[in-house]
C-alpha positions as CSV (number, residue, x, y, z in Angstrom):
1,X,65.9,81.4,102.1
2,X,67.7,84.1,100.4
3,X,66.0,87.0,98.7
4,X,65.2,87.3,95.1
5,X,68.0,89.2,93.2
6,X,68.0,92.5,92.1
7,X,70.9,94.9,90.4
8,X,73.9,95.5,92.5
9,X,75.6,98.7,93.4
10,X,78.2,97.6,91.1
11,X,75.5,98.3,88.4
12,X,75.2,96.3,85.1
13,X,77.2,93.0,85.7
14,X,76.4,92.4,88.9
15,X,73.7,91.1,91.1
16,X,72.6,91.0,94.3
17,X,70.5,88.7,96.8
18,X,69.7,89.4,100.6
19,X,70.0,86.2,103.1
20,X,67.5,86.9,105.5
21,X,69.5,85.9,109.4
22,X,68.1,85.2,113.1
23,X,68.0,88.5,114.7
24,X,70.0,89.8,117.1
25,X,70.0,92.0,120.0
26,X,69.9,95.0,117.5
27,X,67.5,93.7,115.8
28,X,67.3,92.4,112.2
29,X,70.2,90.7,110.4
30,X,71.0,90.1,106.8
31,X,74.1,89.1,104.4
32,X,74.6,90.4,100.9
33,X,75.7,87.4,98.2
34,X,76.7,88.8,95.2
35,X,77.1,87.7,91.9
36,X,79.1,88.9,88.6
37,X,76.9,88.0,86.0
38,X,77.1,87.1,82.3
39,X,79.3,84.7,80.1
40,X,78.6,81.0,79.9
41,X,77.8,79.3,83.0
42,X,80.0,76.8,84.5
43,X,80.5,74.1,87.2
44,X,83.3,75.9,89.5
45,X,82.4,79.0,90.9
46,X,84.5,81.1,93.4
47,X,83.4,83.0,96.6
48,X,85.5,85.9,97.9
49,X,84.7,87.0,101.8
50,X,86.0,90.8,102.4
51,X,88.6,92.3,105.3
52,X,87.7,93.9,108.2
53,X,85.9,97.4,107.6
54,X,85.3,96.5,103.8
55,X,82.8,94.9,100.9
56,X,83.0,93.5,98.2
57,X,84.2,96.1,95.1
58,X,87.4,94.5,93.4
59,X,85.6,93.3,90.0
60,X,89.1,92.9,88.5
61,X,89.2,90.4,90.6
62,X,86.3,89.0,89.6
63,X,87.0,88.8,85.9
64,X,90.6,87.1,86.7
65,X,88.2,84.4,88.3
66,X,86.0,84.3,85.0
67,X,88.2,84.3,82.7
68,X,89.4,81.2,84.3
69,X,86.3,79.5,83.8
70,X,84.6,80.5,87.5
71,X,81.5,81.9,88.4
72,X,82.1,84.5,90.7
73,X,80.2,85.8,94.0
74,X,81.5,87.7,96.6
75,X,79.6,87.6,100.2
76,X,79.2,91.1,102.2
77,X,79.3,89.6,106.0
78,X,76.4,90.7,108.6
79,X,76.3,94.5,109.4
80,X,79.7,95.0,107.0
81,X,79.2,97.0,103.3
82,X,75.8,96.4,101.8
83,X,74.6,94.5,104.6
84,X,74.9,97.0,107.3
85,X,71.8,98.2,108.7
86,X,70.9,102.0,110.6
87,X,70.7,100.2,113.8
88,X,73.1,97.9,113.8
89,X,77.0,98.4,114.9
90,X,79.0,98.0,112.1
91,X,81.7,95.2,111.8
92,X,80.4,93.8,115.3
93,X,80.1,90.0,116.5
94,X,81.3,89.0,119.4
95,X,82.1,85.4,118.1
96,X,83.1,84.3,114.6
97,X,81.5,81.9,114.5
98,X,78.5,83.9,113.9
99,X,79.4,84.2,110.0
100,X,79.0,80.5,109.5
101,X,75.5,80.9,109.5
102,X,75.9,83.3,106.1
103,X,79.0,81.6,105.1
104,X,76.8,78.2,104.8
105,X,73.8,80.0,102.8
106,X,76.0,81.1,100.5
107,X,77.6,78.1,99.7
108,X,74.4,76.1,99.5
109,X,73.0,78.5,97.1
110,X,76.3,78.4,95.3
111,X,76.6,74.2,95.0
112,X,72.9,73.7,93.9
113,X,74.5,74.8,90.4
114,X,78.6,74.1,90.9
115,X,80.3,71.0,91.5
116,X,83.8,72.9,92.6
117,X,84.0,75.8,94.6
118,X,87.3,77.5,95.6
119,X,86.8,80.2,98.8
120,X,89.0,83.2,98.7
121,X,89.4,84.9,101.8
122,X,91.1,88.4,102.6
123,X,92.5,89.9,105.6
124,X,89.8,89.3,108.5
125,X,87.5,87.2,106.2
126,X,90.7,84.9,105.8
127,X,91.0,84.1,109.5
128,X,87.1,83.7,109.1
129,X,87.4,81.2,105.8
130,X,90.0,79.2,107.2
131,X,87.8,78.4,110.8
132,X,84.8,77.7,108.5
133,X,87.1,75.6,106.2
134,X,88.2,73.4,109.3
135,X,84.9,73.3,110.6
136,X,83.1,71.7,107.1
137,X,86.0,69.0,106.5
138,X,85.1,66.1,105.5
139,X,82.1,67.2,103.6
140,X,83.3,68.1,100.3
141,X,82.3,71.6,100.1
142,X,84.8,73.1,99.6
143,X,88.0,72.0,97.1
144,X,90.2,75.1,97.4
145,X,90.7,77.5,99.6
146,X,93.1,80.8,98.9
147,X,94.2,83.4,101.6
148,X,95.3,87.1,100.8
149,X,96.9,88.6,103.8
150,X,94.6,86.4,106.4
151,X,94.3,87.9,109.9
152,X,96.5,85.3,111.6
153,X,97.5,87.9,114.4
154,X,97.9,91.2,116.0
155,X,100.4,94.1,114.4
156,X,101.5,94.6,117.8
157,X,104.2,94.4,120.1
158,X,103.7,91.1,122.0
159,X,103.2,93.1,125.7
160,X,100.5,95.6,123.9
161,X,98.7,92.0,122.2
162,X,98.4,91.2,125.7
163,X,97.3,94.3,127.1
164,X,94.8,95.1,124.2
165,X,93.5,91.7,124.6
166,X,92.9,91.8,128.2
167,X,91.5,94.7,128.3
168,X,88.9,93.3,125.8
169,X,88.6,90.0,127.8
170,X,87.4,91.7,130.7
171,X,85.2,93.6,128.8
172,X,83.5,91.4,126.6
173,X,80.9,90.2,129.0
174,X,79.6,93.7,130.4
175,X,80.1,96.0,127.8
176,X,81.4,94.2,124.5
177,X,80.6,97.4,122.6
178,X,83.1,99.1,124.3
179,X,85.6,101.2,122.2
180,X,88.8,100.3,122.9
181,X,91.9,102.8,122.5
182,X,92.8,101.7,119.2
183,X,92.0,103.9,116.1
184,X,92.4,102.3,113.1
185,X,94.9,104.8,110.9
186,X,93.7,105.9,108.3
187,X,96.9,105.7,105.8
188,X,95.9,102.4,104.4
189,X,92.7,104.1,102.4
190,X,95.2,106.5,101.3
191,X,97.4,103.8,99.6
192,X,94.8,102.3,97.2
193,X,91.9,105.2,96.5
194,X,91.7,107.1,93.6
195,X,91.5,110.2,94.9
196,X,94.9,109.8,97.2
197,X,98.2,107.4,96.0
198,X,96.2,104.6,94.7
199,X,94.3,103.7,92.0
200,X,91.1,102.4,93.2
201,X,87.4,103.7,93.4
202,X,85.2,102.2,95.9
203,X,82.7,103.8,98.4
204,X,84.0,105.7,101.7
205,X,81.0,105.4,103.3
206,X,81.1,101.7,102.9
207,X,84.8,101.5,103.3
208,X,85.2,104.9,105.5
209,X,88.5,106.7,105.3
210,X,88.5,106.8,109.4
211,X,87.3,103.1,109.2
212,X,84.9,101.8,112.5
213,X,85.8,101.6,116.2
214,X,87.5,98.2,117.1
215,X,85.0,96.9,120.2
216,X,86.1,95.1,122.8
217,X,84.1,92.1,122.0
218,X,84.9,92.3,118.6
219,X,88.6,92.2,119.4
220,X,88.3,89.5,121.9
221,X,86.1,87.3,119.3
222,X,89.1,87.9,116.8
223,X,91.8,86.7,119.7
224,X,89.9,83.6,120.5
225,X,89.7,82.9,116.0
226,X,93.3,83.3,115.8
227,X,94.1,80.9,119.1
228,X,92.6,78.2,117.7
229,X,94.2,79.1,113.9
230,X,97.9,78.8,116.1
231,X,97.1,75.4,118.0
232,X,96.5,74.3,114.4
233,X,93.7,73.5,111.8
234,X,92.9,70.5,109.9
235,X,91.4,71.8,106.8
236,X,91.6,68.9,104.1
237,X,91.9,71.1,100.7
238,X,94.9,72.7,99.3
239,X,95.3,76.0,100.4
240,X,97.2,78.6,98.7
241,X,98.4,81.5,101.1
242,X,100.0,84.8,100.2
243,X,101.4,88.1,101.5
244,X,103.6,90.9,101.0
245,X,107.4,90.4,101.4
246,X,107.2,92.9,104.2
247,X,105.9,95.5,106.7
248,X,106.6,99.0,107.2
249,X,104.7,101.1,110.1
250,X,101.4,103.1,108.5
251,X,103.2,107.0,109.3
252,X,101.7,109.0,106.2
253,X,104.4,110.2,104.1
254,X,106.3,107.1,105.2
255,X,108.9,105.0,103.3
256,X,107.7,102.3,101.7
257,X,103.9,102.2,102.3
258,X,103.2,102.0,98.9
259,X,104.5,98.7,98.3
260,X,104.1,97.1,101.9
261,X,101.6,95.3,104.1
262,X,100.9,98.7,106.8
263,X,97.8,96.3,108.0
264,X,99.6,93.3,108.9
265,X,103.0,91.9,110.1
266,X,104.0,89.3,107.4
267,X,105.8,87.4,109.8
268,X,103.1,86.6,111.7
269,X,101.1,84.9,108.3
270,X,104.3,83.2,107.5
271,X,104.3,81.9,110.8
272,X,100.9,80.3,111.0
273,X,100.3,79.2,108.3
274,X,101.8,75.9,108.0
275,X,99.5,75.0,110.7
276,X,95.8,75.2,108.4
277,X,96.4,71.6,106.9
278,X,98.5,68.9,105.4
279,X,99.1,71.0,102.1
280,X,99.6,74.6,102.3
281,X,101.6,76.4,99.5
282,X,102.7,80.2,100.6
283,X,103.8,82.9,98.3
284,X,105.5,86.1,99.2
285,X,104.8,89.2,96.3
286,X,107.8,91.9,96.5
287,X,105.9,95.6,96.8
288,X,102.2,93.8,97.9
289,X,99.9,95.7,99.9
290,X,97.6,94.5,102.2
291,X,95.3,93.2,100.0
292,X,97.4,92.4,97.4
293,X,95.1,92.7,94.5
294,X,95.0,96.2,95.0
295,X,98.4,96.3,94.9
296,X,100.5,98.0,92.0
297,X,100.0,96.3,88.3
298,X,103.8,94.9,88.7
299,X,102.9,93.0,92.3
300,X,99.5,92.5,91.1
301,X,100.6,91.0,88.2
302,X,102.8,88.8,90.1
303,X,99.5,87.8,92.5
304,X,97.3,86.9,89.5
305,X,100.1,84.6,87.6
306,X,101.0,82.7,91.2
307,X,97.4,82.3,92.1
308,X,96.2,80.7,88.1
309,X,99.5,78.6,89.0
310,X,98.0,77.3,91.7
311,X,94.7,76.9,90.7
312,X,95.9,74.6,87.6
313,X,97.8,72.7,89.5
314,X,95.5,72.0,93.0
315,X,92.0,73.2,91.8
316,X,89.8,70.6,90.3
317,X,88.9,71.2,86.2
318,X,85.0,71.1,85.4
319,X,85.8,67.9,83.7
320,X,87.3,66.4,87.0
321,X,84.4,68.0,89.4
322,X,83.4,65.2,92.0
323,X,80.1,63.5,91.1
């Protein structure tokens, strides 16, 4: 049962609720379901899972989704953002399949008032959404799901995917906290803050400049997620994918990473994602970044107009909400 809600760090507008999880080896575990508030209620609501070393901070985003007619929440995954504990490790599981135990809370809490609920899933919480999506088919959860940049692969060459991997594969079972030799760079924060090229304010303790060691249980969890995403999925709701037109390497000072996935290789999205269901729509936006909402107001523009297409024409109206 989820805690009562309180203001969010967002501040007036926004709410938050704890959901109380089974402990773990570190101890106690919570998720963070957060909720814009005000306007008129309505029967469709949306609920936006976060990237990998991230939360939940995009409130344009949020009042895109409202002025459409949703109710928004956003969902801070186990020991990420405002969920992270002292003791925990941040951004660590060692299976994904860990987050459907938050990932069901929060929809439960969200249906006992909506009848439609479209998931929106970015980088890391995309490959997360679409597993969960597969998993609940059939059960009418769910009536849309949408995919910003989703974490489909590695951005590497294919002989350092396999090495990386291995190495995590063997440790996994003995030391799955294990950092392995891969620093995240930090030129992506650089791209969308305020205080470097971008024009974005969020926290950097929450969303660190330097980001969080990758562990090798983590990155083996994350191999096994996209595996299954490349035999193929069977999710039963339209889905509405989208990424940048292209990737450029993340080299500070470098050409192009201003208006480029420097997370991601788009390929690789474009590759697998045909594979989630029977009806998959993907959209390409010239001069995205990796999350594309944070991208400049002529791409983002572009993002927002595509993705109200999409909704009008796959998502069901409060009038046509299943019964």
């Amino acid at each position: 049962m989820a805690d009562a809600a309180i203001e969010d760090i967002l501040g007036p507008g926004y709410e938050a609720r704890e959901i109380p999880l089974p402990s773990d080896a570190e101890g106690e575990v919570v998720a963070t379901l957060v909720r814009r508030t005000g306007g008129a209620p309505t029967r469709r609501a949306v609920l936006y899972v976060h990237g990998f070393v991230d939360y939940f901070f995009q409130t344009h985003l949020a009042d895109f989704y409202a002025a459409r007619g949703f109710d928004f929440y956003a969902l801070d995954l186990r020991k990420y953002g405002r969920s992270l504990r002292p003791h925990q490790t941040a951004n660590m599981v060692e299976s994904l399949s860990e987050y459907f135990a938050e990932l069901d809370e929060a929809v439960r809490i969200i249906r006992e008032d909506h009848d439609v609920l479209l998931v929106n899933g970015h980088s890391t919480g995309g490959l997360i959404t679409a597993l969960w999506a597969d998993r609940v088919q059939g059960r009418g959860l769910v009536q849309g799901l949408f995919l910003n940049s989703p974490f489909f692969d590695l951005n590497e060459t294919a002989v350092m995917r396999a090495a990386g991997v291995g190495v995590a594969r063997s440790l996994r079972g003995v030391r799955p906290l294990a950092k392995l030799p891969a620093p995240l760079s930090s030129v992506y924060v650089t791209t969308i803050h305020r205080d470097f090229d971008g024009e974005w304010d969020f926290d950097l303790k929450l969303k660190p400049f330097e980001g969080f060691p990758v562990r090798a249980g983590w990155l083996a969890a994350i191999r096994r997620g996209q595996k299954r995403v490349h035999a193929g999925l069977a999710i039963d709701v339209p889905v509405l994918v989208m990424a940048s037109t292209r990737t450029v390497p993340a080299r500070a000072g470098g050409e192009g990473i201003t208006g480029s996935d420097i997370v991601l290789d788009v390929e690789h999205i474009a590759k697998w994602s045909p594979g989630l269901g029977a009806h998959v729509t993907i959209v390409r936006i010239e001069n995205g970044l990796h999350d594309l909402v944070l991208s400049a107001k002529p791409a983002r523009d572009q993002v927002f107009t595509e993705l109200g297409r999409w909704i009008d024409a796959y998502v069901p109206a409060e009038a046509d909400a299943p019964a």
